[in-house]
N, C-alpha and C positions, 0 to 999 in steps of 0.2 A: 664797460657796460653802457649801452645805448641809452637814449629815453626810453620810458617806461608808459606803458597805455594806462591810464587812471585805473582802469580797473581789472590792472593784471598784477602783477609783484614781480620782482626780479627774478631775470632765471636764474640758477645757480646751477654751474656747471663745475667740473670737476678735472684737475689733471689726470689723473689716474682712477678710472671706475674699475670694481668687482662686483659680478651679477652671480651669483650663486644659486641662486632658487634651490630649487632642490637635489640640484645635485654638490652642493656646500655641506657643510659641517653642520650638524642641528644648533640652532640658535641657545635653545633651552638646556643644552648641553654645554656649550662656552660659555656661555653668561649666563649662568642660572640666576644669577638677583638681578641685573636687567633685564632680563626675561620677564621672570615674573612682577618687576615693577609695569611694564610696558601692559602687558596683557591681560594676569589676571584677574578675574574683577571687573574686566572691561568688556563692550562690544568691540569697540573700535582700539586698535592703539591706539599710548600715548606717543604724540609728535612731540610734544614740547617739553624739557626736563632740564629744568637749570640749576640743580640742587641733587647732584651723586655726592654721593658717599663714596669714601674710598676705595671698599671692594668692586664698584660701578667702576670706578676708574680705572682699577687694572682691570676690569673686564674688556671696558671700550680701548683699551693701550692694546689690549691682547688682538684684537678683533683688528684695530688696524695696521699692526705690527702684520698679521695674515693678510691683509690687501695688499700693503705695500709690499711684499715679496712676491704675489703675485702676479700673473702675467693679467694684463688686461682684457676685461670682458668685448667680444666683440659686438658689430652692430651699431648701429647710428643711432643717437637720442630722439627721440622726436616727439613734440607736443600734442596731443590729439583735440578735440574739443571740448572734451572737458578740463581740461588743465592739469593733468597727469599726467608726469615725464614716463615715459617708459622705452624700453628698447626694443627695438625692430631688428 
């Protein structure tokens, strides 16, 4: 990782990315307790969760256990000006 601009954070990139949107598996359907941890109740997700419980954990083991068998999402990352990675 390069220097970093003061007032940017690191990028974080990934060996292997899956873009699912909606043509994926419903979320609230595989992970019904992180699901509803993340979203209801909320406007926004929660981004930050440092404290799963164990049914959390095989949900997120489950979820990546499904990426990494997958083929990778295509498309280039790219930064916009707001600071949201998203895929092109």
């Amino acid at each position: 990782m390069g220097p970093i601009a003061p007032d940017r954070a690191p990028l974080l990139t990934f060996e292997h990315f899956v873009l699912y949107e909606q043509a994926g598996p419903d979320f609230a359907t595989i992970a019904r307790n992180l699901s509803d941890r993340m979203y209801l109740g909320k406007k926004l997700p929660r981004l930050i969760i440092s404290d799963f419980d164990e049914v959390e954990l095989q949900e997120i083991d489950s979820i990546l256990k499904m990426a990494k068998d997958a083929p990778p999402s295509s498309g280039t990352p790219s930064v916009p000006s707001n600071g949201l990675v998203s895929i092109s």
